[in-house]
C-alpha positions in Angstrom: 113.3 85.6 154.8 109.6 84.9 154.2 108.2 84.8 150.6 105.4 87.3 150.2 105.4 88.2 146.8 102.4 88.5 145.3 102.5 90.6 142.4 101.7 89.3 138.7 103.8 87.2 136.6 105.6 88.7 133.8 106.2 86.7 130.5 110.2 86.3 131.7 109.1 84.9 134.6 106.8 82.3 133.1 109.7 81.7 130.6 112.0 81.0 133.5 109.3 78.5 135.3 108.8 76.5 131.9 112.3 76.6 130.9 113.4 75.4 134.6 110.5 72.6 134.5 111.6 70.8 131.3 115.0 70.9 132.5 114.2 68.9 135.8 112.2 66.7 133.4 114.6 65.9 131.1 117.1 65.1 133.6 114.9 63.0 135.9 114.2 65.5 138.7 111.0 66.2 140.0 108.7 69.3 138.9 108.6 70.1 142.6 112.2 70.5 143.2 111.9 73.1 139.5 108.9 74.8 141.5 111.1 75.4 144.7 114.1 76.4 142.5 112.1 79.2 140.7 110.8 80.0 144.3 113.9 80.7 145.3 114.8 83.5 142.2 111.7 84.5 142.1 110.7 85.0 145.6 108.0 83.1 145.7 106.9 80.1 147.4 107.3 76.7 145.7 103.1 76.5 146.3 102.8 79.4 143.9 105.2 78.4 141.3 103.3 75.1 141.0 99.5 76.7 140.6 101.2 79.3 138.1 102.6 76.1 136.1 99.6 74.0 136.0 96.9 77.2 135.6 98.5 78.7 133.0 101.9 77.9 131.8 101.6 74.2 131.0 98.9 74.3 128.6 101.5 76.4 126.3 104.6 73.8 126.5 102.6 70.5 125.8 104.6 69.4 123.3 107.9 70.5 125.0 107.2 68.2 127.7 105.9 65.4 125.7 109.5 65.6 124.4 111.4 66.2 128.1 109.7 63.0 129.1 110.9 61.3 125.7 114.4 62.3 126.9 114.2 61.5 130.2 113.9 57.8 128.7 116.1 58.0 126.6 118.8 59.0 129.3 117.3 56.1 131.8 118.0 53.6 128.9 121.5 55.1 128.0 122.4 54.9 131.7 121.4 51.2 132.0 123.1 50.2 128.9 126.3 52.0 130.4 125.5 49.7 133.6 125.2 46.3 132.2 128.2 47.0 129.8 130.2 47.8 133.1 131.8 50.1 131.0 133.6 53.0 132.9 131.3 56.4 132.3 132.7 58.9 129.8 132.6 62.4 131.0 131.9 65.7 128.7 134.1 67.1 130.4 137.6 65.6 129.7 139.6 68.4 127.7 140.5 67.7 124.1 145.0 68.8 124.1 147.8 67.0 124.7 147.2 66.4 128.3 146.0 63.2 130.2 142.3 62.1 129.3 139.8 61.2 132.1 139.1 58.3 130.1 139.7 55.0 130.9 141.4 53.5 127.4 141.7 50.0 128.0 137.7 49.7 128.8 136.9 51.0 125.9 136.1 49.3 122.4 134.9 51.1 119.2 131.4 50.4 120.0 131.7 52.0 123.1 132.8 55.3 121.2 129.7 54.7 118.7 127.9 54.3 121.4 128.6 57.4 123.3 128.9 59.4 120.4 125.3 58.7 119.2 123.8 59.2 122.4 125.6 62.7 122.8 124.6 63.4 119.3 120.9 62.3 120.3 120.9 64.7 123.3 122.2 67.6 121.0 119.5 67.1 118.6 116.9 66.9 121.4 118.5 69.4 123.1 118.0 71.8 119.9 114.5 71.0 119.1 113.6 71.7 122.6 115.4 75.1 122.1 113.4 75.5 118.9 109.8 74.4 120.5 110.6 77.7 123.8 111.1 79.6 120.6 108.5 78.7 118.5 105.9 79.5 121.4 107.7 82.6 122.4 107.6 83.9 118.3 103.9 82.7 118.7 103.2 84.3 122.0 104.6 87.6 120.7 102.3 87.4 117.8 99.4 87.6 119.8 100.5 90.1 121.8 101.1 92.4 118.8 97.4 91.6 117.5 95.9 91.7 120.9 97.7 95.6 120.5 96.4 95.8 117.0 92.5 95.3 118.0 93.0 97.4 121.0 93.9 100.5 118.7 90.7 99.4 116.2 88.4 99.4 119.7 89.8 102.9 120.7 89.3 104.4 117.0 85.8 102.5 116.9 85.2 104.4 120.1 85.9 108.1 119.0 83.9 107.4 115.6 81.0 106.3 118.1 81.5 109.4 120.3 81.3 111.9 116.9 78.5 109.9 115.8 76.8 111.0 119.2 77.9 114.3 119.4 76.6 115.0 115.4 73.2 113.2 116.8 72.6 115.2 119.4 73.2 118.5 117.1 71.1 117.4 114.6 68.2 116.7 117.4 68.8 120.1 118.7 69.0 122.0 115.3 65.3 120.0 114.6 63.8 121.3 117.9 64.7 124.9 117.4 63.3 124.6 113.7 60.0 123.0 115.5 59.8 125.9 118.0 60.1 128.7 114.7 57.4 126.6 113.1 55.2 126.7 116.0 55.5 130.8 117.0 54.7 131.1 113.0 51.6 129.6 113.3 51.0 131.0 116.8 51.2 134.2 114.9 49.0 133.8 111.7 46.3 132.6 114.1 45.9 136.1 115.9 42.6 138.0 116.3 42.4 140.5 113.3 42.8 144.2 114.4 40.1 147.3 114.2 40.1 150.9 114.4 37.5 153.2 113.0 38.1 155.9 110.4 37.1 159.6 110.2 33.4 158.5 109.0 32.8 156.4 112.5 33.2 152.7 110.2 35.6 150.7 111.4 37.9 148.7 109.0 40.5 146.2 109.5 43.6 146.5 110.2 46.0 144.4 108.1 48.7 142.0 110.1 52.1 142.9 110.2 50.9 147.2 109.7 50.1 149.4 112.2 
């Protein structure tokens, strides 16, 4: 089935591609085979996961992969050690009862255990802060969304003061135009030619305004 999915990425699906990178980091893969992996959840092609990861997601896990790369050496080195001490590997899986252990006792030394038990203990702790970095960014991503919310309702209040503002503007300019058209029939008024009529002895007199 062909991938055609070109809709927008959500912030879980940015999570996943992050998450999914470091992890292929950290254990020595390739970020292409992570890109093709997300491809394959997401429904998208392997090209698009990569652009999405170096366009816009990487720039938010820096330090996370600083630290997957830190790890990834870390496990090279352990494995080498393991090689040159020929030492048979110890598996995380072995179950801790009464039964049969997967490990091979008479291999083994003390330092071997020391050994295994501080790289496991290494791993945990870079494990965990890589756990707290994804959270860290998501808290901080979250934060911004929540002020990017908080200035959008301060743009949409700043717009319906604006829009009163206009609407008491355009009042006032009307209530000033009707007041100058009064002012002007007024005058037009006052400045009429004076009336006549003539009384019963043939003079004629003025009329005053505003009588008849």
């Amino acid at each position: 089935m062909a991938k055609v999915r070109q809709d927008a990425w959500s912030h879980e699906d940015d999570l996943l591609l992050a998450e999914t990178v470091l992890r292929h980091v950290r254990e020595g893969s390739t970020q292409l085979n992570a890109f093709e992996e997300v491809g394959d959840k997401l429904n998208r092609t392997s090209a698009a996961c990569g652009f999405r990861w170096n366009a816009e997601v990487r720039k938010k896990y820096e330090n996370a992969m600083d630290l997957a790369k830190r790890q990834r050496k870390e496990r090279k080195r352990a494995m080498a050690k393991n090689k040159k001490k020929t030492v048979a590997p110890i598996s995380n899986s072995y179950e801790l009862n009464n039964s049969s252990s997967t490990i091979d006792h008479s291999s083994m030394t003390i330092d071997h255990v020391i050994q295994f038990l501080t790289d496991l203990n290494r791993n945990y702790q870079d494990s965990n802060q890589s756990r707290i970095t994804l959270e860290q960014v998501q808290t901080e991503n979250d934060q911004l969304r929540t002020q990017v919310n908080e200035l959008k309702k301060e743009l949409n209040k700043t717009e319906k003061q604006l829009n009163i503002i206009q609407e008491d503007y355009h009042t006032f300019i009307q209530i000033m135009d009707r007041a100058r058209k009064m002012t002007v029939l007024k005058d037009d008024a006052l400045l009429k030619s004076p009336a006549f009529r003539m009384d019963k002895n043939g003079n004629l007199e003025q009329v005053a305004q505003g009588y008849e």
